[in-house]
N, CA and C atoms as a LAMMPS dump frame, in Angstrom:
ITEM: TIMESTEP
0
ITEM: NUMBER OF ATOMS
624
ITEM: BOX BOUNDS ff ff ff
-5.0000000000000000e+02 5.0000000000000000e+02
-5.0000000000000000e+02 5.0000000000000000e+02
-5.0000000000000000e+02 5.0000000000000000e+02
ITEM: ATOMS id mol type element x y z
1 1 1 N 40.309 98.631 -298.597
2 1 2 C 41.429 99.308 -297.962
3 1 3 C 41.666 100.662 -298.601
4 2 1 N 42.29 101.458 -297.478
5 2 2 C 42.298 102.993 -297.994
6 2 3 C 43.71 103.052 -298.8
7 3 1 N 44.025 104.068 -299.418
8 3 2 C 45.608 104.743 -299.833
9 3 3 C 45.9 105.102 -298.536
10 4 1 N 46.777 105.079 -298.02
11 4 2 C 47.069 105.798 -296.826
12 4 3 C 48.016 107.044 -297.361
13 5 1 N 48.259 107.713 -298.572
14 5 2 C 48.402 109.096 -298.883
15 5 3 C 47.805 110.425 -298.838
16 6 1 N 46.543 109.268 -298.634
17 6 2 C 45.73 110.542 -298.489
18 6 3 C 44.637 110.529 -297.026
19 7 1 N 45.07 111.815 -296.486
20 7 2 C 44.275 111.375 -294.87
21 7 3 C 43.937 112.937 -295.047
22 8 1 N 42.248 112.27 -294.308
23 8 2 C 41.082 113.286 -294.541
24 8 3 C 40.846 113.482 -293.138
25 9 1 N 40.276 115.23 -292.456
26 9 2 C 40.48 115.685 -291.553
27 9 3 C 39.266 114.778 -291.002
28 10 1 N 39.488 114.563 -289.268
29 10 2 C 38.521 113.378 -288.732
30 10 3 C 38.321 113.713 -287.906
31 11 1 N 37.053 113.609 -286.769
32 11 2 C 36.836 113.38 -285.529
33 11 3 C 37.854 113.483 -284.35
34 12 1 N 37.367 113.711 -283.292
35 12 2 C 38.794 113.312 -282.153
36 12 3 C 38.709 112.157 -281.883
37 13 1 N 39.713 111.647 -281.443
38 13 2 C 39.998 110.125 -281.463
39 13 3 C 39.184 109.505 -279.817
40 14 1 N 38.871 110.547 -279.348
41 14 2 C 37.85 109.965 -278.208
42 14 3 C 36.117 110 -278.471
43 15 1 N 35.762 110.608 -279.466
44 15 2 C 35.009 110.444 -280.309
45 15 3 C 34.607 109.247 -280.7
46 16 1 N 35.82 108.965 -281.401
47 16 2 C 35.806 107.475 -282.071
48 16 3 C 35.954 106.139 -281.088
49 17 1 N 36.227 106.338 -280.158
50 17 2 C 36.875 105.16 -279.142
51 17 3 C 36.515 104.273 -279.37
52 18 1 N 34.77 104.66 -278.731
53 18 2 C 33.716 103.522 -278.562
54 18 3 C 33.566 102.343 -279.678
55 19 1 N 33.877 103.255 -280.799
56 19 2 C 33.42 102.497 -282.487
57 19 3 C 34.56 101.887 -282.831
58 20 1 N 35.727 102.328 -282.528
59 20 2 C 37.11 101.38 -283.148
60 20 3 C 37.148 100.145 -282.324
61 21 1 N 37.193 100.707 -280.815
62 21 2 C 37.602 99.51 -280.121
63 21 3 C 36.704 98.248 -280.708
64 22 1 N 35.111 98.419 -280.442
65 22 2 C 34.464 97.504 -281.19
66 22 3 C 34.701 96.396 -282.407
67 23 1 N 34.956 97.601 -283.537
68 23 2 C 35.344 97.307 -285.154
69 23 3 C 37.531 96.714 -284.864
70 24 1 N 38.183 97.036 -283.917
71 24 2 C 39.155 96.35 -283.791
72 24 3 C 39.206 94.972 -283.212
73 25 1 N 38.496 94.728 -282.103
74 25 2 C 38.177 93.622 -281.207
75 25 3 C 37.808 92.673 -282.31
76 26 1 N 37.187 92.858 -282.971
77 26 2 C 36.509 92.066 -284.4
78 26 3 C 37.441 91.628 -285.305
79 27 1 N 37.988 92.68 -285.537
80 27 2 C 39.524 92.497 -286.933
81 27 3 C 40.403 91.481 -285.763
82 28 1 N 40.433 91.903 -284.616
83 28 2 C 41.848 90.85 -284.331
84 28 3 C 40.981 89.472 -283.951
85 29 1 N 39.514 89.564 -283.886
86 29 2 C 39.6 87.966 -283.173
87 29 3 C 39.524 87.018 -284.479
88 30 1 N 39.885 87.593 -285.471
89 30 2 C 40.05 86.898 -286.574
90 30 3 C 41.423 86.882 -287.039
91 31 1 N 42.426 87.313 -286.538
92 31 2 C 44.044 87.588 -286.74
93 31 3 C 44.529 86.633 -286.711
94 32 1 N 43.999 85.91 -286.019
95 32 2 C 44.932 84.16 -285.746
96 32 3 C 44.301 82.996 -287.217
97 33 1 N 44.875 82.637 -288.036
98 33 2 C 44.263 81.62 -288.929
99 33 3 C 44.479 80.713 -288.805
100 34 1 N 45.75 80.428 -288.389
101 34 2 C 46.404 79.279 -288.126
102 34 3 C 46.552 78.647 -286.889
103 35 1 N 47.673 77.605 -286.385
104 35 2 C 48.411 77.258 -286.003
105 35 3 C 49.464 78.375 -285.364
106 36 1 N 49.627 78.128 -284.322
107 36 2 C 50.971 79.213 -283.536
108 36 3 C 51.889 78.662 -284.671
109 37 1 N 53.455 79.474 -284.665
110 37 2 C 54.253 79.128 -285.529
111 37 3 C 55.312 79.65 -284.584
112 38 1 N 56.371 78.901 -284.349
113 38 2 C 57.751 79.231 -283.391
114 38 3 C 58.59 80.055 -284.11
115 39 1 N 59.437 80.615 -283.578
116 39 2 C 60.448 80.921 -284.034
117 39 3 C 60.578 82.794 -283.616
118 40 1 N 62.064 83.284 -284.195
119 40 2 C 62.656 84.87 -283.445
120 40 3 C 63.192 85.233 -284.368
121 41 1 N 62.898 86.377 -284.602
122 41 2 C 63.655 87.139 -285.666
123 41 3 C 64.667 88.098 -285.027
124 42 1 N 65.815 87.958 -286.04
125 42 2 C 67.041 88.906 -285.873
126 42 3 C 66.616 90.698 -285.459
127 43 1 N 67.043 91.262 -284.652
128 43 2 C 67.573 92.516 -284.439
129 43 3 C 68.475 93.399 -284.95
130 44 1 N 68.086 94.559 -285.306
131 44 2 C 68.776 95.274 -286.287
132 44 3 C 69.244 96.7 -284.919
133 45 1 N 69.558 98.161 -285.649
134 45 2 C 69.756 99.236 -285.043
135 45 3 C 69.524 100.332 -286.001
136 46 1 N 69.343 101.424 -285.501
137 46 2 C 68.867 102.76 -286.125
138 46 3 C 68.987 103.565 -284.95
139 47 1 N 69.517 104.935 -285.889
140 47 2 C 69.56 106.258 -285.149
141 47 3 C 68.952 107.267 -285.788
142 48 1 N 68.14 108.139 -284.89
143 48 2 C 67.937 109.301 -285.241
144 48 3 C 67.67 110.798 -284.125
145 49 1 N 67.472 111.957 -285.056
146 49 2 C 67.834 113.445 -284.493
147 49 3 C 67.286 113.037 -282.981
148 50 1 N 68.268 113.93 -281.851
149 50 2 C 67.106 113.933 -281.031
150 50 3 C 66.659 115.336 -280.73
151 51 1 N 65.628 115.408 -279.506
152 51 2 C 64.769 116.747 -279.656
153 51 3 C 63.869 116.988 -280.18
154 52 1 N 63.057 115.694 -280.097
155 52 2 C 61.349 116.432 -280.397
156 52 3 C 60.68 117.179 -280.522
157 53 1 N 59.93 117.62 -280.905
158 53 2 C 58.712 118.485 -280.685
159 53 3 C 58.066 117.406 -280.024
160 54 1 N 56.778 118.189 -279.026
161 54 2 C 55.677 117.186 -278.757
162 54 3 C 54.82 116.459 -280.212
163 55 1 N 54.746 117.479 -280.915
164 55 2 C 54.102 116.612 -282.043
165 55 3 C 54.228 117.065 -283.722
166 56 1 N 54.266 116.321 -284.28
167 56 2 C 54.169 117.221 -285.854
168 56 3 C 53.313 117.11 -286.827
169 57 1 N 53.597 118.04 -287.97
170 57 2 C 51.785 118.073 -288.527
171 57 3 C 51.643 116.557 -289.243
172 58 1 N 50.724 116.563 -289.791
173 58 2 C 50.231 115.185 -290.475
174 58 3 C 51.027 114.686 -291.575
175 59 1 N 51.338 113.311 -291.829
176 59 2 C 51.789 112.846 -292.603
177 59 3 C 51.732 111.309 -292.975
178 60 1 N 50.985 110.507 -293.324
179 60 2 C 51.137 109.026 -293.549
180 60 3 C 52.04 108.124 -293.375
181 61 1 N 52.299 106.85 -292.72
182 61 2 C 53.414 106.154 -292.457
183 61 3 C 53.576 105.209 -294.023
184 62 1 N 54.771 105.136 -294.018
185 62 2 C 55.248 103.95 -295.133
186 62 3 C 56.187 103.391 -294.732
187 63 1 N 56.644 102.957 -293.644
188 63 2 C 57.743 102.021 -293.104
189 63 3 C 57.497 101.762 -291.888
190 64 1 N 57.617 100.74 -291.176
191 64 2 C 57.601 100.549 -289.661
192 64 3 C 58.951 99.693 -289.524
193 65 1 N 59.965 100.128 -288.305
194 65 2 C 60.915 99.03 -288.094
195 65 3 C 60.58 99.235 -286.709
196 66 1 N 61.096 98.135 -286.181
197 66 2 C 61.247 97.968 -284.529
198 66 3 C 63.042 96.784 -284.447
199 67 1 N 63.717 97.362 -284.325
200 67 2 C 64.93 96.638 -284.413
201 67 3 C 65.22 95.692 -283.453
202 68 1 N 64.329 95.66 -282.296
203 68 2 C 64.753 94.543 -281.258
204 68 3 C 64.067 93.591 -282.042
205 69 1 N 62.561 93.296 -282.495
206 69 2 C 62.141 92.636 -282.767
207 69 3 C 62.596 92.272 -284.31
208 70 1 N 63.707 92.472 -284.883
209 70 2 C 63.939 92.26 -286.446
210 70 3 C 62.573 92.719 -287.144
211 71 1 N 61.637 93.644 -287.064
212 71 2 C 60.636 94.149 -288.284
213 71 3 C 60.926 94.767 -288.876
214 72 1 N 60.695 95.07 -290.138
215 72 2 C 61.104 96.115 -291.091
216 72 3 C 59.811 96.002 -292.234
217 73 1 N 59.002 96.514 -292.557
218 73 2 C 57.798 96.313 -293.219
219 73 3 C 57.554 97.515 -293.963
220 74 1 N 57.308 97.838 -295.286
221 74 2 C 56.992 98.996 -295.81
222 74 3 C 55.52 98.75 -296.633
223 75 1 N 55.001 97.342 -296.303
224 75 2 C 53.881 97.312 -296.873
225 75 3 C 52.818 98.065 -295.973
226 76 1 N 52.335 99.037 -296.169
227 76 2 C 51.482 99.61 -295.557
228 76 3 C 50.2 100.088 -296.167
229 77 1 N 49.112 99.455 -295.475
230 77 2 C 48.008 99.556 -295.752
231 77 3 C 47.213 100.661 -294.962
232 78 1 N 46.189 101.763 -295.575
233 78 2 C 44.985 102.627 -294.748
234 78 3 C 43.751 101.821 -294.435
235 79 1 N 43.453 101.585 -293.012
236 79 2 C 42.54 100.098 -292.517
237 79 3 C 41.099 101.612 -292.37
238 80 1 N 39.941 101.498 -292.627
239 80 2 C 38.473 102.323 -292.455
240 80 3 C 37.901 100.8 -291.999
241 81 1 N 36.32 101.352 -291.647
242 81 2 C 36.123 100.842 -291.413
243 81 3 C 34.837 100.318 -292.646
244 82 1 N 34.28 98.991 -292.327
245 82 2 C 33.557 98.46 -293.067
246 82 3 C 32.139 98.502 -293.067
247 83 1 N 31.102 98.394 -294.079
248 83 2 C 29.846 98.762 -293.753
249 83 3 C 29.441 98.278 -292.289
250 84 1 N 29.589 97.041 -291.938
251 84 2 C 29.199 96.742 -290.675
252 84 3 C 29.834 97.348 -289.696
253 85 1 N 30.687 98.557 -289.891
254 85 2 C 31.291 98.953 -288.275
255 85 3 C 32.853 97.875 -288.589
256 86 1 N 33.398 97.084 -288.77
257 86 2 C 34.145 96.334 -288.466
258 86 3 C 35.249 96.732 -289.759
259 87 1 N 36.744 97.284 -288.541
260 87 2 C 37.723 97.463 -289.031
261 87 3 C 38.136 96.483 -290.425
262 88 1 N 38.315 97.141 -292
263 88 2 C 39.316 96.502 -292.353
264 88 3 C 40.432 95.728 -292.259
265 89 1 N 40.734 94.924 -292.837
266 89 2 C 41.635 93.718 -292.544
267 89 3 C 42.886 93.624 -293.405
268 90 1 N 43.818 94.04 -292.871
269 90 2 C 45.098 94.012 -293.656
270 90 3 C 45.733 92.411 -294.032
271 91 1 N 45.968 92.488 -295.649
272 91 2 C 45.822 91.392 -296.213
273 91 3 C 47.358 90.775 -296.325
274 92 1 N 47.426 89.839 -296.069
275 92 2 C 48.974 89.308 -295.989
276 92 3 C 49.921 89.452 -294.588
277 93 1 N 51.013 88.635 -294.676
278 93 2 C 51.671 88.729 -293.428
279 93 3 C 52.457 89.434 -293.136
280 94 1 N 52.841 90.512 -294.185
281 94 2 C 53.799 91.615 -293.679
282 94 3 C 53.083 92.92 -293.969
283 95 1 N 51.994 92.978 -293.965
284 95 2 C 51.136 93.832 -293.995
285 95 3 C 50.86 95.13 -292.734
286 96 1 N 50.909 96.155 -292.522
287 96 2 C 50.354 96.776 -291.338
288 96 3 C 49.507 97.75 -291.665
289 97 1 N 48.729 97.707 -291.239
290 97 2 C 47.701 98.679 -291.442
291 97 3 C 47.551 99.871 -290.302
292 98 1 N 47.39 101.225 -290.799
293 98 2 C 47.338 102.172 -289.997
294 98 3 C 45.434 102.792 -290.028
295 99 1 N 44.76 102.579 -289.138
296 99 2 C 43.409 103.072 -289.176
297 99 3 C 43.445 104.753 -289.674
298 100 1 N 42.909 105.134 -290.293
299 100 2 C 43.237 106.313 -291.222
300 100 3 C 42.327 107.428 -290.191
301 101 1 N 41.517 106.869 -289.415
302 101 2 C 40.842 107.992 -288.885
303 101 3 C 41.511 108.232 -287.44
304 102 1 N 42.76 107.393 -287.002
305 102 2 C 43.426 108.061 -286.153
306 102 3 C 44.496 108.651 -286.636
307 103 1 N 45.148 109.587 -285.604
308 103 2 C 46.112 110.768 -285.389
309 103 3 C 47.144 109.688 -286.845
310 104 1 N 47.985 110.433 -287.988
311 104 2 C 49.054 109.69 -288.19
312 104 3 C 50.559 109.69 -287.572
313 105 1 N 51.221 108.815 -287.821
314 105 2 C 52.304 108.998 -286.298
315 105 3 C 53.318 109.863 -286.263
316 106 1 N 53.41 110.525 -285.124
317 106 2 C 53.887 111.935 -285.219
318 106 3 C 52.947 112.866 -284.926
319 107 1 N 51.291 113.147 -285.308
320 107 2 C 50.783 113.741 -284.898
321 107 3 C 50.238 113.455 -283.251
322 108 1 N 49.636 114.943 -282.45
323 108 2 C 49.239 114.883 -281.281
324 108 3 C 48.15 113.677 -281.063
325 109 1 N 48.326 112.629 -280.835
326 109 2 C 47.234 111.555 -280.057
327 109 3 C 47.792 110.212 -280.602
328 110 1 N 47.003 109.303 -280.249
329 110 2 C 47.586 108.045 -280.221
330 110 3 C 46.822 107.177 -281.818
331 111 1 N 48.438 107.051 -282.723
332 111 2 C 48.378 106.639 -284.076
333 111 3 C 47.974 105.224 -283.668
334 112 1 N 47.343 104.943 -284.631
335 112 2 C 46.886 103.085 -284.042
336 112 3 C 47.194 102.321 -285.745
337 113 1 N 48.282 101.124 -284.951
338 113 2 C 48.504 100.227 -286.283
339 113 3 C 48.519 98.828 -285.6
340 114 1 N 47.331 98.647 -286.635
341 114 2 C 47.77 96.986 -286.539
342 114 3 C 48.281 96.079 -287.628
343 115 1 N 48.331 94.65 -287.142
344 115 2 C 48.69 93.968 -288.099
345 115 3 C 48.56 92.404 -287.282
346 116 1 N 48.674 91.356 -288.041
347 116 2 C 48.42 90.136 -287.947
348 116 3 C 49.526 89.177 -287.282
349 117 1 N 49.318 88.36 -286.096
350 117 2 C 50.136 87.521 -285.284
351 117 3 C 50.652 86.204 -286.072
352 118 1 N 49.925 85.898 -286.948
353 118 2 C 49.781 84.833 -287.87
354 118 3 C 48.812 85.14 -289.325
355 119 1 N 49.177 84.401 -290.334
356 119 2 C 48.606 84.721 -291.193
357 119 3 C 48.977 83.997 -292.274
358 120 1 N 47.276 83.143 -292.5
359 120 2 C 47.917 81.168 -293.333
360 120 3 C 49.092 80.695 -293.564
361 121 1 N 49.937 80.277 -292.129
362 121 2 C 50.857 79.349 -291.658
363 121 3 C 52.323 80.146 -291.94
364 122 1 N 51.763 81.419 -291.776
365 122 2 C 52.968 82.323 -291.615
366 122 3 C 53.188 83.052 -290.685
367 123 1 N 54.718 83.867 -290.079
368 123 2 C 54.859 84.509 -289.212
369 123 3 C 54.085 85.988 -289.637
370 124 1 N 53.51 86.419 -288.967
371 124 2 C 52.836 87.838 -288.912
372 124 3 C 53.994 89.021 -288.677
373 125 1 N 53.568 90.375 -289.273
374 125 2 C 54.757 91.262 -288.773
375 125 3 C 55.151 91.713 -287.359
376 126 1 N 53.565 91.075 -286.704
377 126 2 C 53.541 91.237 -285.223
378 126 3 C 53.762 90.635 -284.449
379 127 1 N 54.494 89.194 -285.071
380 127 2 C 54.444 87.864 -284.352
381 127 3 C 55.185 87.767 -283.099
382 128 1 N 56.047 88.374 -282.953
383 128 2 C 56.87 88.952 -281.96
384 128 3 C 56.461 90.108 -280.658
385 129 1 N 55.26 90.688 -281.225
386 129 2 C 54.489 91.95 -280.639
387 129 3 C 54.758 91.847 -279.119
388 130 1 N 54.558 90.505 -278.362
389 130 2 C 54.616 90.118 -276.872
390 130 3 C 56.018 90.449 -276.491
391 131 1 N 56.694 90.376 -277.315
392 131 2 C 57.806 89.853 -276.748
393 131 3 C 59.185 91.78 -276.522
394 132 1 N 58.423 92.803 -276.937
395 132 2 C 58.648 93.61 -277.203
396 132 3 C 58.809 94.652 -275.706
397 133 1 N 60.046 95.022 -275.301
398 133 2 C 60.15 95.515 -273.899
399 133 3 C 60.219 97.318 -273.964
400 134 1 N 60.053 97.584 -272.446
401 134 2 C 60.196 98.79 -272.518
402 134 3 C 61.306 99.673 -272.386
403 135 1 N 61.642 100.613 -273.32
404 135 2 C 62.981 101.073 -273.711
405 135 3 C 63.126 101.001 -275.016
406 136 1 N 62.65 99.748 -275.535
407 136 2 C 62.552 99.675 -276.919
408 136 3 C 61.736 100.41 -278.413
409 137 1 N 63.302 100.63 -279.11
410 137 2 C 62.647 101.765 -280.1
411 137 3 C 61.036 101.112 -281.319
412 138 1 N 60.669 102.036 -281.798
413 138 2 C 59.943 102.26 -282.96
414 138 3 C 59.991 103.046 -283.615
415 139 1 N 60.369 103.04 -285.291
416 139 2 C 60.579 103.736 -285.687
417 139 3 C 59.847 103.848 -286.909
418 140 1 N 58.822 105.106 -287.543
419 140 2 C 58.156 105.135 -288.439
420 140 3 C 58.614 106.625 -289.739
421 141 1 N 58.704 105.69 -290.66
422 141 2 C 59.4 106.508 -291.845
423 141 3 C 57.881 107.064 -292.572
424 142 1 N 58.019 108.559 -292.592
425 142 2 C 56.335 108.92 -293.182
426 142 3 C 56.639 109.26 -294.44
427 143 1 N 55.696 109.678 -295.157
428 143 2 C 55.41 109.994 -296.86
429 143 3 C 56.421 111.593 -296.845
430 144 1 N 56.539 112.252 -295.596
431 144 2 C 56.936 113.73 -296.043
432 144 3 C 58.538 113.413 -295.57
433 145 1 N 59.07 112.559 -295.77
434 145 2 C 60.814 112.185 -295.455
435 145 3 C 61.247 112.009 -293.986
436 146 1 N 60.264 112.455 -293.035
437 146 2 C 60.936 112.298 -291.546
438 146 3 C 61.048 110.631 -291.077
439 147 1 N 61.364 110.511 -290.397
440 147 2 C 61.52 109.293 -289.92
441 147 3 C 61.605 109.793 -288.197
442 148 1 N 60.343 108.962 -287.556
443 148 2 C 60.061 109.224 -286.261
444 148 3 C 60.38 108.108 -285.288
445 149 1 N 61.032 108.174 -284.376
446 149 2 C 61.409 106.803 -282.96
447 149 3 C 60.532 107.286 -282.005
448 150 1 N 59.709 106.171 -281.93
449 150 2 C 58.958 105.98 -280.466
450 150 3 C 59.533 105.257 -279.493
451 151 1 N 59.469 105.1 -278.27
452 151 2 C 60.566 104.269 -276.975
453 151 3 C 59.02 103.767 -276.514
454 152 1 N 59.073 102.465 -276.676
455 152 2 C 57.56 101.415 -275.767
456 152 3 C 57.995 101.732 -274.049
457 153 1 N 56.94 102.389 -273.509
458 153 2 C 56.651 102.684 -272.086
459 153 3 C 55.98 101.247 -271.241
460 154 1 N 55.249 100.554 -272.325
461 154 2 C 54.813 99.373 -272.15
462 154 3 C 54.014 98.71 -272.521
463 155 1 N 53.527 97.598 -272.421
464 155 2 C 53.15 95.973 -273.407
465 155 3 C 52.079 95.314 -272.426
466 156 1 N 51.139 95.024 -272.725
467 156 2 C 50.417 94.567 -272.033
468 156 3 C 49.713 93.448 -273.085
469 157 1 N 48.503 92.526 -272.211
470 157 2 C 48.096 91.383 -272.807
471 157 3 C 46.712 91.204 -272.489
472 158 1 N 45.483 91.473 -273.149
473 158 2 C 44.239 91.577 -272.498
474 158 3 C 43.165 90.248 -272.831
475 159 1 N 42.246 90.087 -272.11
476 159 2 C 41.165 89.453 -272.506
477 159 3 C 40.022 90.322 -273.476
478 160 1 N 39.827 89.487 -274.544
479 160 2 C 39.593 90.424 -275.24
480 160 3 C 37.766 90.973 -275.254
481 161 1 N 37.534 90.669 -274.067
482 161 2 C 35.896 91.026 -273.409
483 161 3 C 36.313 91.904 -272.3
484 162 1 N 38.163 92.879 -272.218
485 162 2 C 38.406 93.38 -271.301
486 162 3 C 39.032 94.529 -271.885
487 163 1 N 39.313 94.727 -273.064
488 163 2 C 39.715 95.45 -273.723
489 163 3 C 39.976 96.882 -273.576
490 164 1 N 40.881 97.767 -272.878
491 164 2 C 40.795 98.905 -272.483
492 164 3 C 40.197 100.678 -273.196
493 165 1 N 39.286 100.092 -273.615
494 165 2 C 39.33 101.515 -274.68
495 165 3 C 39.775 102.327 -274.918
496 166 1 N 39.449 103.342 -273.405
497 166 2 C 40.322 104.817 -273.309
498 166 3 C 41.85 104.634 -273.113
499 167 1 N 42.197 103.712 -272.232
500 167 2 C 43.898 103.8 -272.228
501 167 3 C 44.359 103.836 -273.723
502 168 1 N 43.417 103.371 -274.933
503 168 2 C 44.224 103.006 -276.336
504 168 3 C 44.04 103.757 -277.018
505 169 1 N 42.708 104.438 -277.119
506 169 2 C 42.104 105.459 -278.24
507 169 3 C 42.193 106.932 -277.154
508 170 1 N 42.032 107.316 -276.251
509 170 2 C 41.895 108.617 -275.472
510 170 3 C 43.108 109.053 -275.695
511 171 1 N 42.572 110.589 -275.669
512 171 2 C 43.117 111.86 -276.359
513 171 3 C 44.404 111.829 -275.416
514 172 1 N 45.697 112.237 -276.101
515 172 2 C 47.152 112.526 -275.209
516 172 3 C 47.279 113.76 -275.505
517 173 1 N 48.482 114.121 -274.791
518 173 2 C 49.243 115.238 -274.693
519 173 3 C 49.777 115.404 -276.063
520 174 1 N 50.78 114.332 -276.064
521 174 2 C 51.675 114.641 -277.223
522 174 3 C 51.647 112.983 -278.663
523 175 1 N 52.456 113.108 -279.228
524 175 2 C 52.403 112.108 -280.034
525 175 3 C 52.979 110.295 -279.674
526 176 1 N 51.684 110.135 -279.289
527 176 2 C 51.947 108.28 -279.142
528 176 3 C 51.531 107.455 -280.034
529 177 1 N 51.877 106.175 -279.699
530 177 2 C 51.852 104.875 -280.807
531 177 3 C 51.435 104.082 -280.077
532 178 1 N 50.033 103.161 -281.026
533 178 2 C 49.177 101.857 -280.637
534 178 3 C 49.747 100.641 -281.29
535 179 1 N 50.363 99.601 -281.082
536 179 2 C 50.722 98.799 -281.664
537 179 3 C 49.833 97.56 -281.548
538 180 1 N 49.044 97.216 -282.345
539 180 2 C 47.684 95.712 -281.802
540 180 3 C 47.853 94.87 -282.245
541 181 1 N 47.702 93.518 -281.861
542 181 2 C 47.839 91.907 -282.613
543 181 3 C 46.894 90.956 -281.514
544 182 1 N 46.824 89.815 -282.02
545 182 2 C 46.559 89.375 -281.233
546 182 3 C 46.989 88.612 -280.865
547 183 1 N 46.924 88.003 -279.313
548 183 2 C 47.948 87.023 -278.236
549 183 3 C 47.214 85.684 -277.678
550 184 1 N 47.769 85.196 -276.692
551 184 2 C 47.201 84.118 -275.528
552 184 3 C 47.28 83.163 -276.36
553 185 1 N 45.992 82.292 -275.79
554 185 2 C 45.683 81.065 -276.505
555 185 3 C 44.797 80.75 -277.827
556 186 1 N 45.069 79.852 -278.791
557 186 2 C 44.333 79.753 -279.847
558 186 3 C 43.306 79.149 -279.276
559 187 1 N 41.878 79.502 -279.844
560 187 2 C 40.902 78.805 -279.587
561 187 3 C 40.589 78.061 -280.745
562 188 1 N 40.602 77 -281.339
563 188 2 C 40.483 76.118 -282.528
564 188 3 C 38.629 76.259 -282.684
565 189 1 N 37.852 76.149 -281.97
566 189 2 C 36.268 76.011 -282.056
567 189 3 C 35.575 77.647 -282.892
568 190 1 N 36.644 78.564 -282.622
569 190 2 C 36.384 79.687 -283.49
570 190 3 C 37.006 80.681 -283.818
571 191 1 N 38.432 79.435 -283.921
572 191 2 C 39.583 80.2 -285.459
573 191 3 C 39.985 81.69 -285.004
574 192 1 N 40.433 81.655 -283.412
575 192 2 C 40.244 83.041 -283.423
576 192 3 C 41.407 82.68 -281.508
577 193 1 N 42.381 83.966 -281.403
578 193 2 C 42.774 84.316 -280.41
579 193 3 C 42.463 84.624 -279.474
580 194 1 N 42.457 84.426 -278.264
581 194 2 C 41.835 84.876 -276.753
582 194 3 C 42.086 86.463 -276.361
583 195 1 N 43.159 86.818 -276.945
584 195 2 C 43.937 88.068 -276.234
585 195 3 C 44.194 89.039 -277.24
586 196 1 N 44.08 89.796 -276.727
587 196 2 C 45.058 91.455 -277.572
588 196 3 C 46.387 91.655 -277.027
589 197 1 N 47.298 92.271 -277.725
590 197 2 C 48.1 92.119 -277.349
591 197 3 C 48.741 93.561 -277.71
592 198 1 N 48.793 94.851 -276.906
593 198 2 C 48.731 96.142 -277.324
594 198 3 C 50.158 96.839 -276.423
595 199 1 N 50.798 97.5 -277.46
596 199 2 C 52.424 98.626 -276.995
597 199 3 C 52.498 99.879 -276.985
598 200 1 N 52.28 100.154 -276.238
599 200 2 C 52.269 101.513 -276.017
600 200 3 C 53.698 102.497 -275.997
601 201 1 N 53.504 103.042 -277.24
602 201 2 C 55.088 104.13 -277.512
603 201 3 C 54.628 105.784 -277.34
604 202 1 N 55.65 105.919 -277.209
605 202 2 C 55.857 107.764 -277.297
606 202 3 C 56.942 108.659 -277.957
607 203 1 N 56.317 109.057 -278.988
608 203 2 C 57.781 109.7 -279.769
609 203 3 C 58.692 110.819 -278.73
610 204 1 N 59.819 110.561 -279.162
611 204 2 C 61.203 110.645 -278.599
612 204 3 C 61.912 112.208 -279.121
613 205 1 N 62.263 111.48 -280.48
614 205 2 C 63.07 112.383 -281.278
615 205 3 C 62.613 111.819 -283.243
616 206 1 N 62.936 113.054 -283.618
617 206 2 C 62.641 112.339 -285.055
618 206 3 C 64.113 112.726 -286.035
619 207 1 N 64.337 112.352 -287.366
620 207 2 C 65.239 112.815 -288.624
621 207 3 C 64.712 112.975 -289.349
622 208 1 N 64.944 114.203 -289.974
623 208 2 C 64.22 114.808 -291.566
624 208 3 C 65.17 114.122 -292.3
């Protein structure tokens, strides 16, 4: 796993598509370890500036909240990828990992973080990821003091031999957010989830 303090100038993220989606599809069909695990976490609230810019310069995330879904996580991991092509694996259940060779959030294109639905017989920070509507904030606190809200446009649920590439990794206008886990049904014969389960945000407004 990377520092995520330090982010080195990269490729365009349509460049990369082909190779993440791959090396992600991989990291999540291993996301599920367990057993589903029930249960809802509390909802919180947060405000911040409004009046965006479309995008701002680079800076590393160290906090993720999403207040409908009660998350609040500052463990943050930089996910590269591994000799074989296959995304790093963020370790533990409140873990999120931000792929270091996409946009970081706030910058122009779509920041991609994942994190784990389950994780040995625990709730994941994403465990909730499905359940996440549109309207609903995201909010990412970076290394240079801003704190950025994304509003989810929308949530979708894929087969994961259907996986959309370009809708997730292709180049935007302005600054969006990938949120990934994985969903559906457990498959017990190979320890592994049927579905992706991906949110699509767009920053709003931010606070220095």
């Amino acid at each position: 796993m990377r520092d995520v303090t330090s982010h080195r100038s990269r490729p365009s993220v349509r460049r990369l598509a082909g190779t993440v989606a791959l090396a992600l599809l991989l990291l999540l069909s291993g996301c599920g370890i367990t057993e589903r695990i029930s249960g809802h976490a509390e909802a919180g609230t947060e405000q911040v500036r409004e009046e965006a810019p479309e995008f701002l310069p680079p800076s590393p995330p160290e906090r993720l909240r999403i207040p409908a879904l009660g998350v609040d996580s500052d463990m943050f991991v930089g996910l590269g990828l591994q000799p074989d092509n296959t995304l790093e694996v963020p370790e533990g259940a409140e873990a999120v990992g931000w792929y270091v060779e996409s946009p970081t959030p706030g910058e122009r294109g779509p920041s991609v973080l994942a994190a784990h639905v389950d994780w040995q017989n625990q709730k994941g920070v994403f465990f909730e990821l499905r359940n996440l509507e549109v309207g609903d904030d995201v909010i990412v606190d970076r290394a240079d003091g801003t704190s950025i809200r994304f509003v989810v446009n929308e949530v979708e649920q894929y087969p994961k031999n259907e996986f959309p590439t370009e809708k997730v990794y292709g180049d935007t206008e302005g600054a969006e957010l990938r949120l990934i886990t994985c969903g559906g049904d457990f498959d017990h014969s190979v320890a592994s989830y049927r579905d992706n389960v991906v949110a699509y945000a767009t920053m709003v407004d931010y606070a220095e």
